[in-house]
C-alpha positions as CSV (number, residue, x, y, z in Angstrom):
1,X,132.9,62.7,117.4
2,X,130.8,60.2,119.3
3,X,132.6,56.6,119.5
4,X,129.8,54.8,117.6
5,X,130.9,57.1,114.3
6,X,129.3,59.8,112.1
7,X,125.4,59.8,112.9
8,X,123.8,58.2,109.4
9,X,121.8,60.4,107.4
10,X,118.1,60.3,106.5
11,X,117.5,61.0,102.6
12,X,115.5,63.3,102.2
13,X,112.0,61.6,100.9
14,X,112.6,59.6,103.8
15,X,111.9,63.3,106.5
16,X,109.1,64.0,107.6
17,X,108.1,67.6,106.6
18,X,108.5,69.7,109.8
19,X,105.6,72.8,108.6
20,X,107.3,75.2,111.5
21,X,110.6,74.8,110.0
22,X,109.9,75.2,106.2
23,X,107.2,77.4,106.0
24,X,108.2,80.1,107.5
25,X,111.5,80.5,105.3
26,X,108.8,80.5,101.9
27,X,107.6,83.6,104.4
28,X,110.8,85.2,104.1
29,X,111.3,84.6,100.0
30,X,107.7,86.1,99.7
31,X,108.8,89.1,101.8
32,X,112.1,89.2,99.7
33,X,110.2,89.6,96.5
34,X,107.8,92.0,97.1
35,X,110.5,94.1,98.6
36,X,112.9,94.2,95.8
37,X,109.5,94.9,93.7
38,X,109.1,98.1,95.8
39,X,112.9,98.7,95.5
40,X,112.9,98.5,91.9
41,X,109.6,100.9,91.9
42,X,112.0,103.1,94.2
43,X,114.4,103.4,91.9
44,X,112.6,103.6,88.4
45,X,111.2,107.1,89.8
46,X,114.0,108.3,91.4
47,X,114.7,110.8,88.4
48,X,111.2,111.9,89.1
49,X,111.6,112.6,92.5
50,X,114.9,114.3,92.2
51,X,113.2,116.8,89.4
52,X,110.5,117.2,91.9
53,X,112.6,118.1,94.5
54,X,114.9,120.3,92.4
55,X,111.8,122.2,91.5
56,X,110.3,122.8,95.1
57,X,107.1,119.8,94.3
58,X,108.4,116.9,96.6
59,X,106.9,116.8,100.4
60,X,104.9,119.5,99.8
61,X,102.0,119.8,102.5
62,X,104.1,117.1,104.5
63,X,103.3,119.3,107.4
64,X,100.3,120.7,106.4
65,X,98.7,123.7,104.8
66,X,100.5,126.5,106.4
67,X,99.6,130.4,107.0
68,X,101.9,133.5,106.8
69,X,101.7,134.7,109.8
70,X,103.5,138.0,109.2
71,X,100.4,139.8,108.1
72,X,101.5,140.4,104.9
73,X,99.0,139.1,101.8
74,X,101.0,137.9,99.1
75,X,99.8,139.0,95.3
76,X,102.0,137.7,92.6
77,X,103.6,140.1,90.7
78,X,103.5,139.6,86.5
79,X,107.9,139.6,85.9
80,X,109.5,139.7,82.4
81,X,108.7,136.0,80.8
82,X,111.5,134.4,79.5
83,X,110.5,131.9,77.4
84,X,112.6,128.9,76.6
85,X,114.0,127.7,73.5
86,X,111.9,124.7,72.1
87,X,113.6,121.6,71.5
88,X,113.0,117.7,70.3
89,X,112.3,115.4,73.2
90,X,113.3,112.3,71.6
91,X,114.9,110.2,74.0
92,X,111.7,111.1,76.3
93,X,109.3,110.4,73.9
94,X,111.0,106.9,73.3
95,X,110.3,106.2,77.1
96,X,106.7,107.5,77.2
97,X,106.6,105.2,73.8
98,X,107.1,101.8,76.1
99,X,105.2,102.8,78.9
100,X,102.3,103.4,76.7
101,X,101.7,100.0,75.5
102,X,100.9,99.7,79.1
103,X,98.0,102.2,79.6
104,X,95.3,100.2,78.1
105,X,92.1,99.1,79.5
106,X,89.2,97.4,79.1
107,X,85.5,98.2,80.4
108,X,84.5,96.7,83.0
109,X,88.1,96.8,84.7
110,X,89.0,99.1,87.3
111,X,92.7,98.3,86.2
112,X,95.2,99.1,83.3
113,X,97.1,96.4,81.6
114,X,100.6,97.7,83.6
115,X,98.6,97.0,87.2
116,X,97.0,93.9,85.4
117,X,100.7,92.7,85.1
118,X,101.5,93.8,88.1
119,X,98.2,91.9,90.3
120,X,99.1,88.9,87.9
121,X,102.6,88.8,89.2
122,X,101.9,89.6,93.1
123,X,99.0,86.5,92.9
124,X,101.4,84.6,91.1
125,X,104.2,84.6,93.7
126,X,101.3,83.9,96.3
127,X,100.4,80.7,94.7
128,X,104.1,79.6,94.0
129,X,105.1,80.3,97.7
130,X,102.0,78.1,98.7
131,X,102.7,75.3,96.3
132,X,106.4,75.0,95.7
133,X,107.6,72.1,98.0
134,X,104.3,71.7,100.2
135,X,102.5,69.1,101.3
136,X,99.6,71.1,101.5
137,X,96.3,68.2,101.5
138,X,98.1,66.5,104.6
139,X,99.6,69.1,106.1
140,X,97.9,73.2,104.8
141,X,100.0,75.0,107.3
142,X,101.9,76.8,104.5
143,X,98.8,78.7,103.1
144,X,98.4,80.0,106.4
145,X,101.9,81.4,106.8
146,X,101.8,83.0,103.5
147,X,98.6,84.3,104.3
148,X,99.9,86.0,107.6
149,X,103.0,87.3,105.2
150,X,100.9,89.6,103.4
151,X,99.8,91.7,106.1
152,X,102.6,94.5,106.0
153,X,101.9,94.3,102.2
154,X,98.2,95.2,102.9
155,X,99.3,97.7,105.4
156,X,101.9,99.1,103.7
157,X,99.2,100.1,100.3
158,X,97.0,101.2,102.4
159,X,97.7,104.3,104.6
160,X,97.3,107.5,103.7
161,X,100.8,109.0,105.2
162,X,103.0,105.9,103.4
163,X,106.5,106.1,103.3
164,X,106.4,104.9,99.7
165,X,104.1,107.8,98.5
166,X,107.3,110.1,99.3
167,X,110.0,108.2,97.6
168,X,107.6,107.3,94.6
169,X,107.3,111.2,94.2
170,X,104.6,113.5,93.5
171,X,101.0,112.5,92.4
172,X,101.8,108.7,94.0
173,X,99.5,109.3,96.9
174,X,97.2,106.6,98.3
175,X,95.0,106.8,96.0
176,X,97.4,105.8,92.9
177,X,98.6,102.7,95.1
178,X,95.0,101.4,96.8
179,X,94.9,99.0,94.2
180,X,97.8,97.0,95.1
181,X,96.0,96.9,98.9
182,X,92.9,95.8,97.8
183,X,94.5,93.0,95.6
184,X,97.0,91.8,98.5
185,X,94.0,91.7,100.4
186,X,92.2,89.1,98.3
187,X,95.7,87.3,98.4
188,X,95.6,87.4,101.7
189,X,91.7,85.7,101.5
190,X,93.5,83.4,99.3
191,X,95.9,81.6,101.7
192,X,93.6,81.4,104.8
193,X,90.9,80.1,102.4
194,X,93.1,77.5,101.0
195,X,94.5,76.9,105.0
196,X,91.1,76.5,106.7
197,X,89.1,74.5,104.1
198,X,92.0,72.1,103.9
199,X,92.3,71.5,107.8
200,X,88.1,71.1,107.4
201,X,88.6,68.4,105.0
202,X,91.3,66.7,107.7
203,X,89.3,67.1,110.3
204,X,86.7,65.5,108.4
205,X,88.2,62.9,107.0
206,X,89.9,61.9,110.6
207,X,86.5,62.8,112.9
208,X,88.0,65.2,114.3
209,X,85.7,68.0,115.6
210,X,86.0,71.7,114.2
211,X,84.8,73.7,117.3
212,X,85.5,73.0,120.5
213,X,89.5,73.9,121.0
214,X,90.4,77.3,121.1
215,X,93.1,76.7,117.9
216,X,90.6,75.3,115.7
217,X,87.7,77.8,117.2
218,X,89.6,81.1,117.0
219,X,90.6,80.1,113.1
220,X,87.0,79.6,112.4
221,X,86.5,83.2,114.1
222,X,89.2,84.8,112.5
223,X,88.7,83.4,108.7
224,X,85.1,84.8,109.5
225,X,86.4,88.1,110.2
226,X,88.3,88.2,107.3
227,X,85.0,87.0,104.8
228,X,83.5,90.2,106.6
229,X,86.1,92.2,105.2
230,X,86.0,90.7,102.0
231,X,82.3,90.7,101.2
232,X,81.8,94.6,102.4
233,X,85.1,95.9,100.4
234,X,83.6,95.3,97.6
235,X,83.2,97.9,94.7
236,X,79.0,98.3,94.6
237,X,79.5,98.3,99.2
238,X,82.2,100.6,98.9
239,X,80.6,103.0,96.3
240,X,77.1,102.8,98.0
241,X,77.7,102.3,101.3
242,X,81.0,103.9,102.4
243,X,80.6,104.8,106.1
244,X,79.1,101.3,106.5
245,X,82.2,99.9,104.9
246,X,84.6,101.9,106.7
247,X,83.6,101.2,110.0
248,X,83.6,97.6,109.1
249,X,87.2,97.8,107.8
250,X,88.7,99.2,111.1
251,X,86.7,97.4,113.5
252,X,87.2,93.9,111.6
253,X,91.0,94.5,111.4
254,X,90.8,94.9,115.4
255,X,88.9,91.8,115.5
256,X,91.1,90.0,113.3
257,X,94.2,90.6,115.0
258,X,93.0,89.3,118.0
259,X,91.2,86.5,116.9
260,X,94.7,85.2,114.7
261,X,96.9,85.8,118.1
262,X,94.7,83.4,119.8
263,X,95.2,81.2,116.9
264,X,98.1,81.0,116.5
265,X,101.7,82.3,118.1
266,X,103.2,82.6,115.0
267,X,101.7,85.9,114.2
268,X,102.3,88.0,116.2
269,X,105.3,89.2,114.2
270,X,103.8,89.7,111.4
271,X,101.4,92.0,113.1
272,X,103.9,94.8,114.2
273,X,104.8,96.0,111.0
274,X,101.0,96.8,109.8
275,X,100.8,98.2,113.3
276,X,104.2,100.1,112.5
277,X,102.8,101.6,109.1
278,X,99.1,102.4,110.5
279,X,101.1,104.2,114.3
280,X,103.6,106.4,111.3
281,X,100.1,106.9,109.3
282,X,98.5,108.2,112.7
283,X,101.3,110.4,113.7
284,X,101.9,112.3,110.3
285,X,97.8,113.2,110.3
286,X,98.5,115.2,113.3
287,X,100.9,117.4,111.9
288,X,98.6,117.9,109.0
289,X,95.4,118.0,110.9
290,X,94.2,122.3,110.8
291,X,91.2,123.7,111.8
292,X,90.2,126.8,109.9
293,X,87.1,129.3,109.7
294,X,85.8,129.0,106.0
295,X,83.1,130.2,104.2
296,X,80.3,128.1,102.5
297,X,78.4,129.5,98.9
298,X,75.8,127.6,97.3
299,X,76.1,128.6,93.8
300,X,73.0,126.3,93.5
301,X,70.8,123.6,94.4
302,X,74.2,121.2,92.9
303,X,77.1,123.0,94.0
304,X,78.5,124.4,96.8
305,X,81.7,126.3,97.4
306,X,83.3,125.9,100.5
307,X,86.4,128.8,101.1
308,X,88.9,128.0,103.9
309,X,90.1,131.5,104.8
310,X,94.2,132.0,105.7
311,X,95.4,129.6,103.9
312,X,98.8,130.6,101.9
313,X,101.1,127.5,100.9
314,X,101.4,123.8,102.0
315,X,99.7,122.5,98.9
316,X,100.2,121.2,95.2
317,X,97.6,122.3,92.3
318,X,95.7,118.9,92.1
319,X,95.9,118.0,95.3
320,X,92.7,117.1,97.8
321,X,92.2,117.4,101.7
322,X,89.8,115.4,103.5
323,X,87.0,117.8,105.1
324,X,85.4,117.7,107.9
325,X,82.9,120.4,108.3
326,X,81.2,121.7,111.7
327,X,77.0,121.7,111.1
328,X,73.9,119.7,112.2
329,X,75.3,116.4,113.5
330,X,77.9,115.4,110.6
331,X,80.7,116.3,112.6
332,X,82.6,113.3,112.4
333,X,82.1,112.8,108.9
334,X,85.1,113.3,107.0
335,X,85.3,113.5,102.7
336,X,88.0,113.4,100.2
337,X,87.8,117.5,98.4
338,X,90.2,118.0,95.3
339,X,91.4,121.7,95.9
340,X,90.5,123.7,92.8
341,X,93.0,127.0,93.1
342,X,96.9,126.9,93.7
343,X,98.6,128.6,96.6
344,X,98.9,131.9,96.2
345,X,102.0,132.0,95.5
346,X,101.6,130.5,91.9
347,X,98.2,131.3,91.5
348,X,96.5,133.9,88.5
349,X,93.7,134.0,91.8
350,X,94.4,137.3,94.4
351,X,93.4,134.9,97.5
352,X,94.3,133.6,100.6
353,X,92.0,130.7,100.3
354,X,92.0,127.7,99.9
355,X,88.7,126.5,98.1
356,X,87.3,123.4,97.6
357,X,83.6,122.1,95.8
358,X,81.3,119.6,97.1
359,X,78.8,118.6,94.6
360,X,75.6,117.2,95.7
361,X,75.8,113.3,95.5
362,X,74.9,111.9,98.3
363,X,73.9,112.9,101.7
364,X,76.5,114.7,102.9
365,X,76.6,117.1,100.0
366,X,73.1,117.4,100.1
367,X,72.6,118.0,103.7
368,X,75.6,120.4,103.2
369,X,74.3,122.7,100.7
370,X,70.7,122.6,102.1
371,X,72.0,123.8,105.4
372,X,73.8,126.6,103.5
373,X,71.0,127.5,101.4
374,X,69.0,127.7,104.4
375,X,71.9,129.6,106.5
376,X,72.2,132.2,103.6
377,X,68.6,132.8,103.8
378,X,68.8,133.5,107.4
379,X,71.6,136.0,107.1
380,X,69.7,137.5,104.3
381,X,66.4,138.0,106.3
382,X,68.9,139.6,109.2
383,X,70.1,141.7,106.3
384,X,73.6,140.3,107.3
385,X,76.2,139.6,104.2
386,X,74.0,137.2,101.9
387,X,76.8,135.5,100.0
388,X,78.9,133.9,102.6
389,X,77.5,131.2,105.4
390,X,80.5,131.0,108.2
391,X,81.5,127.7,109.6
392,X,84.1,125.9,111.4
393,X,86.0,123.2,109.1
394,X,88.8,120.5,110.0
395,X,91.2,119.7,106.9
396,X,93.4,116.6,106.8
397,X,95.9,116.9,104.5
398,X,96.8,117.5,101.5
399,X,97.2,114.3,99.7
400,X,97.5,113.0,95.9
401,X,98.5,115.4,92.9
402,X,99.8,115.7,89.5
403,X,102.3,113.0,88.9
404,X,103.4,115.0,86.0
405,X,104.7,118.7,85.9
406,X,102.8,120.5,82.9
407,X,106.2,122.6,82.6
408,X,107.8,120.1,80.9
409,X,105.3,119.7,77.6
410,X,104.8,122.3,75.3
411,X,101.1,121.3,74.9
412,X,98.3,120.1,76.7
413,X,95.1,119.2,77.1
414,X,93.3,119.4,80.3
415,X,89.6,117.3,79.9
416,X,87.2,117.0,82.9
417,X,83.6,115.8,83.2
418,X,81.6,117.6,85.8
419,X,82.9,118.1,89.3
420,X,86.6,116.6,88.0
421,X,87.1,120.0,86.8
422,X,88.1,121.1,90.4
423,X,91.2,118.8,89.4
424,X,92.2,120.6,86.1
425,X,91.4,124.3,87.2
426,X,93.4,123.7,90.0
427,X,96.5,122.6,87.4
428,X,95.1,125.3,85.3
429,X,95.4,128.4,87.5
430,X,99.3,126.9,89.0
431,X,100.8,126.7,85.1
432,X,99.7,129.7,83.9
433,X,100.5,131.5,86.7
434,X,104.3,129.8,86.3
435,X,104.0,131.1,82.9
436,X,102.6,134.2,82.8
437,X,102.4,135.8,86.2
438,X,106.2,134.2,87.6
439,X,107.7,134.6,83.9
440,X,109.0,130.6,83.9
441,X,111.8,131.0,86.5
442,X,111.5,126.9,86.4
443,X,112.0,126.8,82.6
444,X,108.2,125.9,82.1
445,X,108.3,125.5,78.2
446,X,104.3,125.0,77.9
447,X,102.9,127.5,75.0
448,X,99.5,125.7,74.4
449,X,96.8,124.9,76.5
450,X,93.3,123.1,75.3
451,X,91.3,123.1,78.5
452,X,87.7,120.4,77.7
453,X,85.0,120.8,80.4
454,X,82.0,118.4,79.9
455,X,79.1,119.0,81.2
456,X,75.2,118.3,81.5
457,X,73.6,121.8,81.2
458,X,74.3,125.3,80.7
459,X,73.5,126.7,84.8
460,X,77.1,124.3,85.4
461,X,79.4,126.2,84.0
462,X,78.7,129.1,86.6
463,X,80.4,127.0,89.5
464,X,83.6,127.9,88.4
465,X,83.1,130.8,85.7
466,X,84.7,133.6,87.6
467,X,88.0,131.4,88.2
468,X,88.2,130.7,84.6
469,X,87.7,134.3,83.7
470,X,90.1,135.4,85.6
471,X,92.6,132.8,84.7
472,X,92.2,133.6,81.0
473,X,92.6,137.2,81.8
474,X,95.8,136.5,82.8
475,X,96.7,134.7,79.9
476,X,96.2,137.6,77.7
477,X,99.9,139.5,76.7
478,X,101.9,136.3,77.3
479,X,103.4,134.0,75.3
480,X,101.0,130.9,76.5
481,X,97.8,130.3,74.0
482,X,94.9,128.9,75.9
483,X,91.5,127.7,74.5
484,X,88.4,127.0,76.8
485,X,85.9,124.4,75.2
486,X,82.9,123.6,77.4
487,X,80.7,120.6,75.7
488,X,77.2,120.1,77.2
489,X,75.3,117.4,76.9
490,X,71.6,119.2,77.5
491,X,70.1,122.1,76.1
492,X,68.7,123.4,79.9
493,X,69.0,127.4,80.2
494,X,71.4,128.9,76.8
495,X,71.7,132.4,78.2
496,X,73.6,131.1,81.6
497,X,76.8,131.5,79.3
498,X,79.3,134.0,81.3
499,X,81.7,135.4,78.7
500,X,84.5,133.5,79.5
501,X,87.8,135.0,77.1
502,X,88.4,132.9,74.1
503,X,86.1,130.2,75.4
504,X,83.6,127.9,72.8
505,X,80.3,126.4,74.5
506,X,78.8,123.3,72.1
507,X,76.4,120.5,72.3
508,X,78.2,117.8,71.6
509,X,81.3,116.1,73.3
510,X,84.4,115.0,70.6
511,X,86.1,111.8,72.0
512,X,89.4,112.5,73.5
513,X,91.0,111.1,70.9
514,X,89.7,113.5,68.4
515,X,90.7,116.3,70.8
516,X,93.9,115.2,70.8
517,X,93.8,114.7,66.9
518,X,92.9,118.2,66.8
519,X,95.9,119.5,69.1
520,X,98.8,117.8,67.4
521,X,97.5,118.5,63.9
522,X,99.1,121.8,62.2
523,X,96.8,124.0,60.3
524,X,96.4,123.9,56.5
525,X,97.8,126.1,54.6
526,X,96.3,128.6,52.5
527,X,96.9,126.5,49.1
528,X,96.3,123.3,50.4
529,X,92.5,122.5,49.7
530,X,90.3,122.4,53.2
531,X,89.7,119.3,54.4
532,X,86.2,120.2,55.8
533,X,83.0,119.3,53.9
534,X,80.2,121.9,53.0
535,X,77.4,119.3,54.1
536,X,76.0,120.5,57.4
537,X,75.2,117.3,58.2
538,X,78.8,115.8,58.0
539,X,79.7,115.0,61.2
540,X,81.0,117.9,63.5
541,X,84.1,115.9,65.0
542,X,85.4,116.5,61.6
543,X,84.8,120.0,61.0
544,X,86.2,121.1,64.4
545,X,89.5,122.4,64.4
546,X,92.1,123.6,67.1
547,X,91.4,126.4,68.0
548,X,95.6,127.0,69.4
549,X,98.2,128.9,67.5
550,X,100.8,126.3,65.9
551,X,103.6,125.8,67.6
552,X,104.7,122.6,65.9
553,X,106.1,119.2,66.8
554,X,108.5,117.4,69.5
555,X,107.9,119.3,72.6
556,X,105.9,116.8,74.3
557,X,102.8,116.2,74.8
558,X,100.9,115.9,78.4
559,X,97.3,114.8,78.9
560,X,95.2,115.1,82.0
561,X,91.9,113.8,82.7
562,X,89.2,113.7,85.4
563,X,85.7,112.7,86.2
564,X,84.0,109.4,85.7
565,X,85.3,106.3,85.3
566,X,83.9,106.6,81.4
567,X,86.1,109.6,80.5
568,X,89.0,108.2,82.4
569,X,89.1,104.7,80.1
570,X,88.3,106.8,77.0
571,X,91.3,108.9,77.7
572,X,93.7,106.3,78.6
573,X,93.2,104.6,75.7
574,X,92.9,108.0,73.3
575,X,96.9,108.6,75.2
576,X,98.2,105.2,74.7
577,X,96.7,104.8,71.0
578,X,98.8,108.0,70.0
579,X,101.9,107.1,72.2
580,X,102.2,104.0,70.4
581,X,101.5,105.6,67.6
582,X,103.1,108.9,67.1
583,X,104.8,109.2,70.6
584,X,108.5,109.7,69.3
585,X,107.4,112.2,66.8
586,X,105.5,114.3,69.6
587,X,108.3,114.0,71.7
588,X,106.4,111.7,74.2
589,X,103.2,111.4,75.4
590,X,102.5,111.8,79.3
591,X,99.0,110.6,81.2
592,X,97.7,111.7,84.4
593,X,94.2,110.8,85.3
594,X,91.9,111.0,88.7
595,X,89.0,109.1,89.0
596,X,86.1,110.3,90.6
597,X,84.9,107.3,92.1
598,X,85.5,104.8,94.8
C-alpha cells in the first residue's frame, strides 16, 4: 500500500466512458444470446435428429451421391407388409397444437409469425446492445462494435454446408435458415448506419473533415460497400437478377473485409469466424462435388428432363442438387434442381438415376431445352437414339429435404403447383415404396395418401405421367390407399390425359383447406341423408368428396406443399387453422413446405 493511503475513487458519473473498454463486452453479451438461442434450437430438435438418425435420414448425402460400384443394379424386392397397429397420437398432436399458432402468415410477408418472433427478438437484442448504457450522440462507437458482432451470425445462416443444418436435423438445410442471414444482415446495416451517420453529424458539428484520413475514408468506403450489398439483396434484384446479385455478394464481402480492416483493428477478430464457416462450407462442397454423364429429354417446349446416369444412394426424397450442366457457354452456371425420384433403394422406380426437371423460366432453362430440342433433332436426322441428348453434368450436393418423415402419419396430403411437383413425387415414390415395396421394416404407419397437382393445361401432366403410373401401380395389392387429383386451371388439349391408376383430372382447384376438410372427414353412412345438393350449379368444393378409404381418426395428420409462394401461404394457413382447431383430435398436424422462389 502506497504511504499517501488507499487511492480515492472516482464515482462513477464522474468517468469518462472509455468506448474500447465497454463496448466490446456488450459484443460479448450479444454473442452470448444468440448462442444460447442456437443452443436452445439445438436442443428443441434433438428428438428429431435422434429419430432421424435411428431411422438411417440424418447426414445423408454428407459425402455425396454415391455409386455401387460392384456392378450389381439394385431392384427392390416387394417383402411381406407388416402393417402396424394404429394408435392415438395425443401427446403429439398437443405439441403440433402450440406450434401451430405459430404457422400463420400474412400476404405480402415472406415470413411466418414464429420467424416474425424470432427477427423481432434478434433486432431487438441489436438495438438493446446499442442503447443500453451508451453514449452514443457523443461518442457512436458502440453501433459499430455491434455491427462487427453480427458477422459470424451472417456467416453462420448463410453457408450451404452449416454445422447447424446437421444438428437441427433433416429438412433444416440452408434454405429453411436464409432468413435469419438475410435479417442479421440488415442488423448488421443497422449498426454501421447508426455508427457512421452519427460520427458525420460530429464531424459536422466540430468542422472536422470526413475524407481525407484513412480511418474516416476507409469507413466511408466500407459502409458503401455494405449499401451495395444491401440495395442488390433485395427480393425484386434477387428474383430478377440472380447472377448479377451473386457476384455482387461475393465480391462486396471481399471488399468489405478489407475496407473495415483498414478501418479499424478491432475487426479483425470478428472476421475469422465468417472466414471459419465459409473455409468448412468450401471444404465439404468438395466431397460432394460429382461429375456424371446424364441424359437430357425435352418432353416439350416447357420441360426438360435431365437423367444423371449411376447414381444409386447419397440422397433423401425431397432433396435438390445444384446443377451445373456442360453445353454452349453456360458452363459456370450453376442452379438449385429438387430431385424428383428416391434412391433406388426405396424407390417404386427400377433406376439407377437420379433425375431432375428444369422448367423453362428464365434463360438458362430456356437455352437448356432449346439446345436439347435442337440436339435430339440432330441425333434423329443421324438416325441415332432420338429420345436421349448426352451431356456432361456437375452436381453439388444434395441439400434440403423433408423435415418430416411421412411414416409417422397415417394420412397425407401431398399439394404441388407446377414444377413443385418434382418435390412431392420425389416424397411420393420414397413412402410407398417403404410401404409397399420394403413391407414397413421402419414401422411406417401411413394407409392414406391424397396426392393434389395444380396445373395450367392438360400437355403438363405428361412431364411426370409415367413416374406416377408406375408409382400407383405399385400401390395396387397393398395396404396403402392413394388418390391422384390433378386440377387445371386451362382447358388447352383434353385428350393429353395418360391413364394414370385411380387418378381424377378437374378444372377447378379446391383451396387446401377444403382438401384437407375432405381428408379428415369420414364418409356418410348409408342412413344418414347426403349432404350434397342436386343443383348443378352449387358450388363443386362442396360436392367433392374424398376419394380415400376411411381409416378414421388420431393417427396424425402430415401436410406437404410446394410451388409458388401463393400455394405455400394458402397452405400454411389451411394447416395451422385445423391444428388449432382440431389438432389433438387428428393426433397432430405436421407442415412441410418448399417455396419455389428466391
Amino acid at each position: 500500500m502506497s504511504d499517501f493511503g488507499t487511492p480515492p475513487e472516482i464515482p462513477s458519473d464522474l468517468q469518462q466512458y472509455n468506448s474500447y473498454v465497454e463496448d466490446p463486452k456488450w459484443q460479448r453479451k450479444f454473442s452470448a444470446v444468440w448462442a444460447v438461442a442456437v443452443g436452445i434450437a439445438i436442443l428443441a430438435s434433438l428428438p428429431h435428429l435422434v429419430r432421424a438418425i435411428r431411422r438411417g435420414r440424418a447426414f445423408t448425402g454428407f459425402f455425396g451421391v454415391s455409386e455401387d460400384h460392384s456392378g450389381k443394379k439394385y431392384v427392390p424386392i416387394r417383402v411381406e407388409e407388416k402393417l402396424p397397429a394404429q394408435r392415438m397420437k395425443r401427446v403429439a398432436g398437443v405439441l403440433y397444437t402450440l406450434v401451430s399458432f405459430l404457422r400463420w402468415t400474412i400476404p405480402g410477408v415472406e415470413l411466418n409469425f414464429g420467424q416474425m418472433i424470432l427477427v423481432a427478438g434478434y433486432l431487438a437484442t441489436v438495438i438493446i446492445c446499442i442503447v443500453m448504457n451508451s453514449q452514443l450522440i457523443n461518442n457512436p462507437n458502440r453501433a459499430g462494435f455491434l455491427a462487427l458482432a453480427q458477422l459470424p451470425v451472417v456467416f453462420l445462416f448463410a453457408t450451404k454446408n452449416s454445422i447447424l443444418s446437421l444438428l437441427l436435423g433433416p429438412g433444416h438445410g440452408y434454405e429453411k435458415l436464409n432468413y435469419i442471414h438475410r435479417w442479421s444482415g440488415r442488423g448488421l446495416f443497422i449498426g454501421a448506419t447508426v455508427h457512421g451517420a452519427l460520427w458525420i453529424r460530429n464531424h459536422l458539428q466540430y468542422g472536422l473533415p470526413i475524407l481525407g484520413q484513412q480511418k474516416e475514408t476507409s469507413g466511408v468506403a466500407a459502409f458503401g460497400i455494405l449499401c451495395i450489398l444491401v440495395l442488390t439483396s433485395l427480393r425484386p434484384v434477387r428474383r430478377f437478377f440472380y447472377q448479377g446479385f451473386w457476384i455482387v455478394h461475393v465480391l462486396g464481402y471481399v471488399s468489405f473485409f478489407v475496407t473495415i480492416c483498414y478501418h479499424t483493428i478491432y475487426a479483425s477478430p470478428w472476421i475469422f469466424p465468417p472466414l471459419a464457416f465459409y473455409g468448412l462450407d468450401i471444404l465439404l462442397r468438395l466431397f460432394r462435388y460429382r461429375i456424371k454423364d446424364a441424359s437430357l429429354v425435352p418432353i416439350d417446349q416447357n420441360m426438360t428432363l435431365i437423367h444423371i446416369h449411376d447414381c444409386d444412394s447419397g440422397w433423401q426424397a425431397g432433396q435438390h442438387v445444384r446443377l451445373r450442366v456442360f453445353f454452349s457457354n453456360r458452363v459456370f452456371e450453376s442452379h438449385p434442381l429438387t430431385i424428383i425420384n428416391a434412391p433406388s433403394s426405396s424407390s417404386c422406380l427400377n433406376t439407377r438415376t437420379m433425375t431432375l426437371a428444369a422448367r423453362v423460366r428464365g434463360d438458362w432453362t430456356r437455352a437448356l431445352n432449346k439446345y436439347a430440342q435442337a440436339e435430339q433433332d440432330r441425333l434423329q436426322d443421324e438416325k441415332l437414339d432420338k429420345a436421349n441428348v448426352p451431356v456432361h453434368v456437375m452436381i453439388d450436393g444434395p441439400y434440403g429435404g423433408c423435415s418430416i418423415d411421412l411414416g409417422d402419419y397415417e394420412s397425407v396430403l401431398l399439394i404441388a403447383g407446377g414444377s413443385g411437383a418434382t418435390f412431392t413425387i420425389g416424397l411420393l415414390d420414397d413412402i410407398v415404396a417403404r410401404c409397399g415395396k420394403l413391407g414397413r421394416r421402419h414401422g411406417e404407419r401411413t394407409r392414406r395418401i391424397e396426392f393434389a397437382w395444380c396445373i395450367r393445361s392438360f400437355g403438363c401432366i405428361n412431364w411426370f405421367a409415367p413416374m406416377l403410373m408406375e408409382i400407383a401401380n405399385t400401390v395396387a395389392g397393398t395396404s396403402l390407399d392413394l388418390h391422384i387429383s390433378i386440377f387445371l386451371t386451362c382447358i388447352c388439349n383434353p385428350f393429353a390425359i395418360p391413364p394414370i391408376p385411380n387418378s381424377d383430372v378437374t378444372i377447378y382447384r379446391p383451396s387446401v383447406s377444403t382438401l384437407l376438410k375432405q381428408l379428415i372427414t369420414p364418409p356418410p353412412s348409408s342412413n344418414t341423408p347426403s349432404a350434397t345438393s342436386d343443383d348443378p350449379e352449387d358450388d363443386p368444393e362442396k360436392r367433392a368428396k374424398s376419394k380415400l378409404q376411411w381409416v378414421g381418426l388420431g393417427g396424425g395428420v402430415a401436410v406437404c406443399a410446394s410451388g409458388p409462394e401463393t400455394l405455400i401461404r394458402e397452405s400454411q394457413n389451411a394447416a395451422a387453422k385445423l391444428g388449432v382447431m382440431r389438432g389433438v383430435e387428428l393426433g397432430g398436424v405436421a407442415l412441410h413446405t418448399e417455396l419455389f422462389a428466391l
